[in-house]
N, C-alpha and C positions, 0 to 999 in steps of 0.2 A: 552389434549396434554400438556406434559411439557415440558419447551424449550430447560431448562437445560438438560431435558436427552435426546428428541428428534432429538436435533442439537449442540451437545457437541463440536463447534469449539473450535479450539487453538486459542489463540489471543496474539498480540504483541506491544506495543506502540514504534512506532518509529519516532526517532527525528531526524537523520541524517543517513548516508548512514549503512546499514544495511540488514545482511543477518537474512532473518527473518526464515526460514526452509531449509536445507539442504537434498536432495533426492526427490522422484516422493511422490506428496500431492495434494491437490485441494484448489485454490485458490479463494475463496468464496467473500470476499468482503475486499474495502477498506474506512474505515470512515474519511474524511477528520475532523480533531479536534479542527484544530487554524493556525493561520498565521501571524507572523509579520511582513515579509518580501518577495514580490512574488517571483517568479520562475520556473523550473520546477521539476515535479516528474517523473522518468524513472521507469520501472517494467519489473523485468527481469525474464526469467526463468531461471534460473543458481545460482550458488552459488558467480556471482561477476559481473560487469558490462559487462563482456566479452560475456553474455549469450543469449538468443534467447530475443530479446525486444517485450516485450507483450503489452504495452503503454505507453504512454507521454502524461500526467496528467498537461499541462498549467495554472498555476497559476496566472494569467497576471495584476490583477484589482483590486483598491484597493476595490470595492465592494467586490470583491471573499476576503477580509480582513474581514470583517463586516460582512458575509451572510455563517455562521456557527453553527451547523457542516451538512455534507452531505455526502452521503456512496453512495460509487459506485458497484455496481455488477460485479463480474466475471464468479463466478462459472468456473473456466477455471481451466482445467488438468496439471500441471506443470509436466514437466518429468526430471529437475534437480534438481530444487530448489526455492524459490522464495525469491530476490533480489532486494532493494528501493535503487535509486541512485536521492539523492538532487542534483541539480544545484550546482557551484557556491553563489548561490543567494539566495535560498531558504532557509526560517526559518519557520518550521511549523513543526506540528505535527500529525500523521496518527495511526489508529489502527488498525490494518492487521488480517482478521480472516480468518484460512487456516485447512485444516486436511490434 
């Protein structure tokens, strides 16, 4: 099996609020990268905050600052778009992999 052509995700590195695919995709995973600052992470399906809210990703501790990186699974069917909304507060960084 090769990975690269087996599972040819798109990916995206996002630092702040960020429409990362615009239209119906699959939202496959998000890798948390780094953190300077907690907060929280919102994930939408839509193309702006306005959209169906898919999770809130609490960052709260400065352990969760130290105890990187960590990738969360979705595999979830997006039917607009898939949309990262930072806090206020949040300073960190995420790589988004969707088709």
């Amino acid at each position: 099996m090769n990975p690269a052509i087996d599972f040819p995700w798109d990916k995206q590195l996002v630092a702040a609020d960020a429409l990362v695919k615009a239209g119906a995709c699959v939202l496959h995973s998000i890798n948390f990268n780094g953190m300077t600052v907690v907060g929280d992470l919102s994930v939408y399906d839509g193309v702006n905050a306005g959209g169906n809210l898919i999770a809130v990703i609490t960052l709260r501790s400065a352990i969760q600052v130290s105890c990187q990186p960590f990738t969360m699974f979705f595999d979830c069917e997006m039917e607009d778009g898939i949309y990262l909304d930072f806090d206020a507060t949040l300073t960190a960084n995420f790589t988004v992999m969707y088709k």
